[in-house]
ZALUMDO-533171 format. One record per residue (C-alpha): residue number from 1; residue in one letter; x, y, z. Coordinates in steps of 0.001 Angstrom, whole numbers, plus 500000, padded with zeros to 6 digits. Example, Ala and Ser with C-alpha at 12.3 -4.5 7.8 and 13.67 -1.06 7.14 Angstrom:
[r 1,A,[512300,495500,507800]],
[r 2,S,[513670,498940,507140]],
This chain:
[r 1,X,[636965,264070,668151]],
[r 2,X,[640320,264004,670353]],
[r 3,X,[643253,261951,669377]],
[r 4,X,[643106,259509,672324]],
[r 5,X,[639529,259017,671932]],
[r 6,X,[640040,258252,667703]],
[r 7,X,[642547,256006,668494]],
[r 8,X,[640838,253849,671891]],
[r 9,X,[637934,253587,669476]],
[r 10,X,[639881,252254,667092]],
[r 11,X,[642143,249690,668841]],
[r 12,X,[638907,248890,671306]],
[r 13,X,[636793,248157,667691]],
[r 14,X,[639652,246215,665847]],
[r 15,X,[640497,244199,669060]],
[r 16,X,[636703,243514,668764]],
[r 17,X,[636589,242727,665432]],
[r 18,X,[639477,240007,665847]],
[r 19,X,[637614,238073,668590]],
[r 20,X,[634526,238142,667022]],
[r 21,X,[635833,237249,663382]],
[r 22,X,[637706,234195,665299]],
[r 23,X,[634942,232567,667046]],
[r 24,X,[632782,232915,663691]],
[r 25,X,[635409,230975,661873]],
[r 26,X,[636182,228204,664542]],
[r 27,X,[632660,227507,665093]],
[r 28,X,[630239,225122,663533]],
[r 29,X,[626902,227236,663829]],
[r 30,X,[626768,228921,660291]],
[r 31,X,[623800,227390,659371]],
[r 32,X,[621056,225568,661914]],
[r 33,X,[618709,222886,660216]],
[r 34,X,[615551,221741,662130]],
[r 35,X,[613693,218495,661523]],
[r 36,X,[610443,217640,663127]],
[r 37,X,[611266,213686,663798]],
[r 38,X,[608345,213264,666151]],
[r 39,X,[605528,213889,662989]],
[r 40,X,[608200,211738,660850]],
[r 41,X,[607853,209270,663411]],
[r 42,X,[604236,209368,663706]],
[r 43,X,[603683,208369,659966]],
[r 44,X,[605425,205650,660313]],
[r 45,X,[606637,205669,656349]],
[r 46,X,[610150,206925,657113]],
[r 47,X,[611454,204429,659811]],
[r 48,X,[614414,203376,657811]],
[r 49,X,[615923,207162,656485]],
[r 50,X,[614817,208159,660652]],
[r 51,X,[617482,205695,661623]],
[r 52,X,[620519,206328,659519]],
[r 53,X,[619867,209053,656784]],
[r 54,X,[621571,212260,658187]],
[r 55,X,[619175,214364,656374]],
[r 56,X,[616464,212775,659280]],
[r 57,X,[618360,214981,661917]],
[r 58,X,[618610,217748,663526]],
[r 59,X,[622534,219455,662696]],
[r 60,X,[624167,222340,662543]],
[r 61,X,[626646,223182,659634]],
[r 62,X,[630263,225485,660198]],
[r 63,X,[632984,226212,657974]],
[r 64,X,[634536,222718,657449]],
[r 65,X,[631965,220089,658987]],
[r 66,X,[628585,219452,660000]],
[r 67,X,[627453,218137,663613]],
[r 68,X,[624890,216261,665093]],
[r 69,X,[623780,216911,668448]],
[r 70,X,[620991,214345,669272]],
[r 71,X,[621772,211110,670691]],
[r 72,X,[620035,209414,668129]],
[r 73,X,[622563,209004,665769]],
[r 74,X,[623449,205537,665765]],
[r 75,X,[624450,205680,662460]],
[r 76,X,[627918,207014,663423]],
[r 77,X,[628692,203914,665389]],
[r 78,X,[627807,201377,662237]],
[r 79,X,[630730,200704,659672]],
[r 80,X,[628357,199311,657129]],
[r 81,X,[625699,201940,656823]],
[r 82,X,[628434,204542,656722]],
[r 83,X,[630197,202615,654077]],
[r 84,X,[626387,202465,652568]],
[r 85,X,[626012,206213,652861]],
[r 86,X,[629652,206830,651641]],
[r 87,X,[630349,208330,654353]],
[r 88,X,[633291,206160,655541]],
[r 89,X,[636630,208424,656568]],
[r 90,X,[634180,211503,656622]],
[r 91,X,[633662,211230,660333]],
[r 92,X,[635226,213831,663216]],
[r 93,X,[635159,213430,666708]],
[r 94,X,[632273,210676,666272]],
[r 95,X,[629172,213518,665740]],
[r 96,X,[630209,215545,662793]],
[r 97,X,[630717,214864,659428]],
[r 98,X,[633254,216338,657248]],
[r 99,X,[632283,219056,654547]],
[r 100,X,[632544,218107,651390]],
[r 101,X,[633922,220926,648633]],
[r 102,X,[637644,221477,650026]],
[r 103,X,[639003,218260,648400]],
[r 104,X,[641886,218586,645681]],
[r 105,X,[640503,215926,643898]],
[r 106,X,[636732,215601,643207]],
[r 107,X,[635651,212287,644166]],
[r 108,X,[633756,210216,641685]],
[r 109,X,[630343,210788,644052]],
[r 110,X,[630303,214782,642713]],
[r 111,X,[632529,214621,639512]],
[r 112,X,[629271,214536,637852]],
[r 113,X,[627426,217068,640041]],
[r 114,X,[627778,219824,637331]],
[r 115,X,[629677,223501,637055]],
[r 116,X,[627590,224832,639776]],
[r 117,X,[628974,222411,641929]],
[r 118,X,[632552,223416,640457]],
[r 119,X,[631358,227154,641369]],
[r 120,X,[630492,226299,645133]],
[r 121,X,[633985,224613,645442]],
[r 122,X,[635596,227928,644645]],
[r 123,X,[633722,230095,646846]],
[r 124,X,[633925,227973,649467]],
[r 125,X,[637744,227833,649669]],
[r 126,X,[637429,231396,648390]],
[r 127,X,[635599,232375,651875]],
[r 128,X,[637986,230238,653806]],
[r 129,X,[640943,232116,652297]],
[r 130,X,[639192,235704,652600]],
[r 131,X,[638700,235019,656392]],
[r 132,X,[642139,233673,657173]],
[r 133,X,[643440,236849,655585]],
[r 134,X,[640897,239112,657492]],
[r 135,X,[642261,237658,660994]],
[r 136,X,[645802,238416,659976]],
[r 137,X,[645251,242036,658549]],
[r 138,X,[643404,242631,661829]],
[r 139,X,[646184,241219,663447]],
[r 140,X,[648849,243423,661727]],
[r 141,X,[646557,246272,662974]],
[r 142,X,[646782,246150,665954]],
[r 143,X,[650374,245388,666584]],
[r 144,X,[650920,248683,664491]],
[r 145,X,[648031,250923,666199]],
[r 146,X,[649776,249875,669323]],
[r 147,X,[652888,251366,668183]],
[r 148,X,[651159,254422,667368]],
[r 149,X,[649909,255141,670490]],
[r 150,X,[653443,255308,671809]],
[r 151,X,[655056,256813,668968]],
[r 152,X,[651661,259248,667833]],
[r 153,X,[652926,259196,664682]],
[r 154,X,[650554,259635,661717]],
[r 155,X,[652068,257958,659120]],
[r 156,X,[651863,254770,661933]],
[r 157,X,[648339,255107,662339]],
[r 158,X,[647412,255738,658551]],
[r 159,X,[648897,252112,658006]],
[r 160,X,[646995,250650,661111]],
[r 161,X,[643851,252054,659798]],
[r 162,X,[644384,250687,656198]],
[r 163,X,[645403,247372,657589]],
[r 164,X,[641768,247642,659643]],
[r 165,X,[640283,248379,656677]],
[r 166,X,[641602,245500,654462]],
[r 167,X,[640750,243127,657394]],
[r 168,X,[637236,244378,657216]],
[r 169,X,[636856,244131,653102]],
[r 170,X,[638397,240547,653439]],
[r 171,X,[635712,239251,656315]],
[r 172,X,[633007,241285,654267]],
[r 173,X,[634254,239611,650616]],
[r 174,X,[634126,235803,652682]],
[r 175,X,[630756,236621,653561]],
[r 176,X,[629684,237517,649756]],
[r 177,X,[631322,234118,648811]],
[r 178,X,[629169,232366,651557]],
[r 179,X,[625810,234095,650562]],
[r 180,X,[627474,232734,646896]],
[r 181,X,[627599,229149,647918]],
[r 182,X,[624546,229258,650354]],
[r 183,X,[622717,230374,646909]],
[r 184,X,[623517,227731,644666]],
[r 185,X,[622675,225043,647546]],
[r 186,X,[619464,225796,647610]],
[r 187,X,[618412,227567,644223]],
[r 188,X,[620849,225632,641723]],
[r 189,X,[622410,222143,642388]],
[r 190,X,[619653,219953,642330]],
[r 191,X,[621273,216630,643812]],
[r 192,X,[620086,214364,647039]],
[r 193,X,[621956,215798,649889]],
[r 194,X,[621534,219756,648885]],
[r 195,X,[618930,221852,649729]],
[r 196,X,[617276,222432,646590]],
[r 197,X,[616859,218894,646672]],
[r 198,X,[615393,217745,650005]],
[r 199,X,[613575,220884,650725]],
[r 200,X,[611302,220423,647578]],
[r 201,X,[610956,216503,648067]],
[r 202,X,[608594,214344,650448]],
[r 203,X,[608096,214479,653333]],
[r 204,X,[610004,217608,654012]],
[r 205,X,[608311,219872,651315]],
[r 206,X,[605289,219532,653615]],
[r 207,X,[607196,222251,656338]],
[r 208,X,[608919,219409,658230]],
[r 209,X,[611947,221035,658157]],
[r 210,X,[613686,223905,658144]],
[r 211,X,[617118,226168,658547]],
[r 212,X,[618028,229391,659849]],
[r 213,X,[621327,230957,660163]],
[r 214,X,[623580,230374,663065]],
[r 215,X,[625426,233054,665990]],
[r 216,X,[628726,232347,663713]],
[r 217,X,[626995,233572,661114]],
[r 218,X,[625830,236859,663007]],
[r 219,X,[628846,237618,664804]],
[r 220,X,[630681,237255,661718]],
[r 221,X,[628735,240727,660186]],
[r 222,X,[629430,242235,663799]],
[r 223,X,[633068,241479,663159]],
[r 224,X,[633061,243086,659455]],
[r 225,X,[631300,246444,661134]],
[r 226,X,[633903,246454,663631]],
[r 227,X,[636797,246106,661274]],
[r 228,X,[635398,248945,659298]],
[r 229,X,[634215,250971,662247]],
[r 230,X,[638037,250666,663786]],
[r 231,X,[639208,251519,660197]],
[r 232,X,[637465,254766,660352]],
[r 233,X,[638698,255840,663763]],
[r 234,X,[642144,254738,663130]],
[r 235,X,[641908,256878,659933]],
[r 236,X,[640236,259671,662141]],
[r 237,X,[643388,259471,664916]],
[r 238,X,[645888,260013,661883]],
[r 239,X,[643758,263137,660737]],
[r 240,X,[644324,264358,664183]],
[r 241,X,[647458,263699,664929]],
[r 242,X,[648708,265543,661540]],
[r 243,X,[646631,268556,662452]],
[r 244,X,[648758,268686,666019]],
[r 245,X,[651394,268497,664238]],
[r 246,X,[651094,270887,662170]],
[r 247,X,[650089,273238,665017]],
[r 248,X,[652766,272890,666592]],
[r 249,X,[654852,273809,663570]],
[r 250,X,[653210,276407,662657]],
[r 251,X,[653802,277773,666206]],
[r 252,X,[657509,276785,666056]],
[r 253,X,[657893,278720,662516]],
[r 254,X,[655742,282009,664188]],
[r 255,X,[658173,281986,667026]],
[r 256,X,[660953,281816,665647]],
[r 257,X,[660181,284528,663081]],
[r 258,X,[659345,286817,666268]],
[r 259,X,[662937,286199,667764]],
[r 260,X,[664553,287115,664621]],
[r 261,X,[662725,290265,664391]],
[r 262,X,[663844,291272,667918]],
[r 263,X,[667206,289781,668008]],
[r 264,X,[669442,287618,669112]],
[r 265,X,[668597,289013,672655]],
[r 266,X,[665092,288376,671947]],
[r 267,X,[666293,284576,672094]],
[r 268,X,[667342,284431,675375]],
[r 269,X,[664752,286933,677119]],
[r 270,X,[667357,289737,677878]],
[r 271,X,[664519,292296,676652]],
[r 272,X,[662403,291207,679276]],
[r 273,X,[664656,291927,681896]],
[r 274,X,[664898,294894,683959]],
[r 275,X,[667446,297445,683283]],
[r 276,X,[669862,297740,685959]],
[r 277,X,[672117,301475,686082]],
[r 278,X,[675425,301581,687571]],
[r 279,X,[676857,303760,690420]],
[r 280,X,[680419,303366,689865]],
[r 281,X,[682833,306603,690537]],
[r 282,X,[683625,307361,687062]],
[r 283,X,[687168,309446,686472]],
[r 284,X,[686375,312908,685660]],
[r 285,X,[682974,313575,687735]],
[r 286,X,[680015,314527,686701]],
[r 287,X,[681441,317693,684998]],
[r 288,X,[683319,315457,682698]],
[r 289,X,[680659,314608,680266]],
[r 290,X,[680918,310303,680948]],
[r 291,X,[677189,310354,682364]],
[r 292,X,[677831,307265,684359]],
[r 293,X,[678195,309332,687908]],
[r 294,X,[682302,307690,688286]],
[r 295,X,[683683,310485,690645]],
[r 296,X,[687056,311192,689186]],
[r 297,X,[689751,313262,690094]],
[r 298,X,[689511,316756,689202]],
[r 299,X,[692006,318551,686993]],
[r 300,X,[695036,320613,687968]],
[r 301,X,[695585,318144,690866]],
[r 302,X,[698101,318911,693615]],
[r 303,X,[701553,317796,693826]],
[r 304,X,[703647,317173,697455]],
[r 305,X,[706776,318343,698248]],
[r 306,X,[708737,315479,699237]],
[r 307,X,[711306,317692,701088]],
[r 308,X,[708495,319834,702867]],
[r 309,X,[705403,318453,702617]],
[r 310,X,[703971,321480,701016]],
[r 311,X,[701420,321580,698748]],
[r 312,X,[701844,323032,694869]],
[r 313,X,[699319,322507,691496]],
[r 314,X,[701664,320528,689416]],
[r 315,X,[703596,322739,686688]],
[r 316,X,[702718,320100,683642]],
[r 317,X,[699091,319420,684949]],
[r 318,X,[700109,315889,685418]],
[r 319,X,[697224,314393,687541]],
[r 320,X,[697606,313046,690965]],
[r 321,X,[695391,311084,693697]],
[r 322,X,[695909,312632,697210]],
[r 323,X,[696045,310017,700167]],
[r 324,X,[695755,312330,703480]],
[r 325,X,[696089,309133,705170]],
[r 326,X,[699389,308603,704301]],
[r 327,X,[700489,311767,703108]],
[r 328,X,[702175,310549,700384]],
[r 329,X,[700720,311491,696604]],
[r 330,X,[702153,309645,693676]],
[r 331,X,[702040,310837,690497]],
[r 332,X,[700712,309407,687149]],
């Protein structure tokens, strides 16, 4: 796979993975319940808990609260049957209530709920805290992917893929602890407003209610693929990026061990010139043994009589160029 398609992939996936890991943790559809109030209403035995028990509602459960969406739920506008259901200072936005498990102190309602309650408090704040940290290793990502895709640097990428994958290993370890917590709701705690309660108690034990998991819950697994998925392709990009680089060393070294073979000419291409000859007139002729055709003057040369213009070979066999233009030979 090429390097530009490793590392799209990955910064594509791990943007992905950020956006979808976000909306799972900012919204309140983790788990959906379903109550069939029309049969309820119909037997006419549960008029009172129909009116103000928030177990008689249809809701949908997120991180940090729990919503109502009918417009039934009169029991948000009435002081005293909050206060009755202990529910005063537990309302947000006037339809949700707030989830009980994040407070420092236990209140006295659930100090005696037991050390699976104690359990569920942990890995509830532990999948809070596993999340947050998933978001910012996801973050750290890709601000450093996107520096390797300027920089194609290896080492870069290597550390943008391990950041990917610790963002995916966080969102994947927050969604142990929730499969943790969702366990011991409905399998272990066996107190009023818990699952392993109500479920098993009239009238809902006769199928009159039910719950399913939410799209936060889904997209949540689609963001812990896509962390990993972007992990592996950042990973992949860093493989492939060393391997060009290495190339293109190993070219460099093979090059350069060619050139000193040949040379220093080698270095600058002179061998792969053409040769060029010379015609200069070289002194001495072609009899004179110089080879590089220089026509020279030959020996014994002849000497002028300054008084009569005559010609003689000079005595010494001092050589002498002959100007018939001028008629005037100096000697050497």
């Amino acid at each position: 796979m090429g390097i530009g398609i490793c590392i799209g992939l990955g910064v594509g996936m791990n943007a992905l993975a950020l956006l979808f890991l976000s909306i799972a943790f900012a919204t309140d559809h983790w788990i959906d319940y379903a109550v069939d109030r029309t049969t309820l209403k119909a037997q006419n035995s549960f008029t009172e808990k129909l009116c103000c028990d928030p177990l008689y509602f249809d809701r949908y459960r997120g991180l940090f609260r729990t919503c109502f969406p009918g417009t039934e739920t009169y029991f948000f506008e009435n002081s005293t049957v909050l206060e009755s259901l202990g529910l005063e200072g537990k309302v947000i936005d006037g339809r949700c209530l707030k989830q009980e498990g994040y407070e420092l102190v236990q209140s006295p309602h659930t100090v005696n709920f037991g050390k699976d309650y104690t359990a569920r408090k942990h890995l509830m704040r532990a999948h809070v805290g596993f999340s947050a940290a998933s978001l910012l290793f996801l973050l750290i990502s890709i601000s450093i992917s996107a520096m390797g895709c300027w920089t194609l640097n290896e080492n870069i990428m290597r550390y943008a893929g391990l950041m990917a994958f610790l963002g995916g290993f966080c969102a994947a370890g927050g969604m142990a602890c929730f499969h943790g917590y969702d366990y011991l709701e409905k399998e272990k705690i066996d107190r009023e407003e818990f699952r392993k309660h109500w479920m098993n108690t009239a009238p809902f034990d006769q199928g009159l209610a039910n719950y399913s998991y939410g799209y936060s819950y889904m997209i949540c697994w689609v963001g812990v693929s896509l962390g990993l998925i972007a992990a592996i392709a950042l990973l992949c990009a860093t493989n492939s990026i060393a391997e060009a680089h290495q190339e293109e060393h190993y070219e460099h070294m093979k090059n350069k061990k060619k050139m000193g073979k040949m040379g220093p000419s080698a270095a600058y291409g002179y061998n792969d010139q053409p040769q060029m000859g010379y015609d200069y007139p070289t002194i001495g002729g072609p009899s004179a043994g110089h080879g590089y055709g220089y026509p020279t003057i030959m020996p014994g040369p002849l000497m002028i009589d300054p008084y009569t213009g005559e010609k003689a070979h000079s005595a010494i066999g001092v050589q002498a160029i002959e100007y018939p233009s001028s008629g005037v030979g100096y000697p050497y």
